[in-house]
N, C-alpha and C positions, 0 to 999 in steps of 0.2 A: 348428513344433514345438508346434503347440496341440492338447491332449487331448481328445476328442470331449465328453467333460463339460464344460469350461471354454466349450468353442463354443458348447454349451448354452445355457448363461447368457446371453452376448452376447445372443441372438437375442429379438426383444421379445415377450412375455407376451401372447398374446391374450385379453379378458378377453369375457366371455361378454353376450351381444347384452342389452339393458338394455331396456324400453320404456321410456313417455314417465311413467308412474304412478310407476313406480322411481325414476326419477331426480327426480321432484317430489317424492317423500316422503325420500328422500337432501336436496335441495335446502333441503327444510322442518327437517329434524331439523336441519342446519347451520346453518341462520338461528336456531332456537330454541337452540342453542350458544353462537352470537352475543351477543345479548340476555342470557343468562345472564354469559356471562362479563364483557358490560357492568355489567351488573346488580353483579355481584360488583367488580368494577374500584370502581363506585361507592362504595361501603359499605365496601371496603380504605381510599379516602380518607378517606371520614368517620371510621374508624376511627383514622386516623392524625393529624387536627384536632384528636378527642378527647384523643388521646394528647400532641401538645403542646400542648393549654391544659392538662392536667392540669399537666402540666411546670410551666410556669408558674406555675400559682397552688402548685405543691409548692413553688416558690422563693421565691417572695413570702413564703409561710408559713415559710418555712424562716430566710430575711429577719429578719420580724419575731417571731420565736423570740429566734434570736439576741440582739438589741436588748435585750427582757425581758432575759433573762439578762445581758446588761453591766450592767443599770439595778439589777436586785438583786444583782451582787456590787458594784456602788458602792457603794449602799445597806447593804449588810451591812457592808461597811469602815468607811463614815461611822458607823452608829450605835455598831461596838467602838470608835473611835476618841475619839469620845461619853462612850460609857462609861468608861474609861478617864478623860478627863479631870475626869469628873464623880467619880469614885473618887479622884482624886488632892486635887480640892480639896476633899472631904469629910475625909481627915484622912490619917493615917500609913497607907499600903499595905505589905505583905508584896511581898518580891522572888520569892516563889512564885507569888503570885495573879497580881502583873501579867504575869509570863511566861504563866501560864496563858491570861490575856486578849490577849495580843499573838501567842500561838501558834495556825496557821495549821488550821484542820480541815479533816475530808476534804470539806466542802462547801464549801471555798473553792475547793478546787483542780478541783472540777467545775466550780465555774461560770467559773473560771480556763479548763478548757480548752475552752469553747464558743467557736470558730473566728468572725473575723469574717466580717460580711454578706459575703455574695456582691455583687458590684457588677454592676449591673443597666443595661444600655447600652438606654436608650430616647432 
């Protein structure tokens, strides 16, 4: 039940007689292919080395960002708190002002929310 077109196909492709020049410049363009796509192979890795040392030292910095920022919202707490005691034992405080000095700004709450270090598995 096979269609004379479909038998067609079956039948193998004869492909047209080559000399020996032909098939060494076939032979050559393949090889320079080769080499290329080595070539390229290469310089993807190196690419990809680049790309995680960058990583890397992105986290480290990222690391010692962080750290800064605990050390000066320490720092900012310790010296209001400073303050604060120093105003107290200089004489009679207002219940407005030391609200004002125990009340929380929007710079706390930044350095509030800088996330801790990344923990770094070497």
């Amino acid at each position: 039940m096979y269609s004379a077109s479909s038998h067609e196909e079956d039948l193998p492709v004869s492909l047209p007689a080559c000399d020996d020049s032909s098939l060494s410049l076939v032979a050559t363009a393949l090889l320079d292919m080769q080499r290329a796509l080595n070539h390229q192979t290469i310089l993807i890795a190196q690419l990809q080395d680049e790309l995680s040392e960058l990583r890397r030292h992105n986290e480290w910095y990222h690391a010692q960002f962080s750290q800064m920022f605990r050390v000066v919202a320490r720092d900012v707490r310790e010296l209001r708190a400073t303050l604060i005691c120093s105003l107290i034992e200089e004489g009679p405080i207002t219940v407005s002002h030391l609200l004002k000095l125990l009340r929380q700004t929007s710079d706390d709450d930044r350095l509030r929310e800088v996330g801790p270090a990344p923990s770094r598995a070497n």
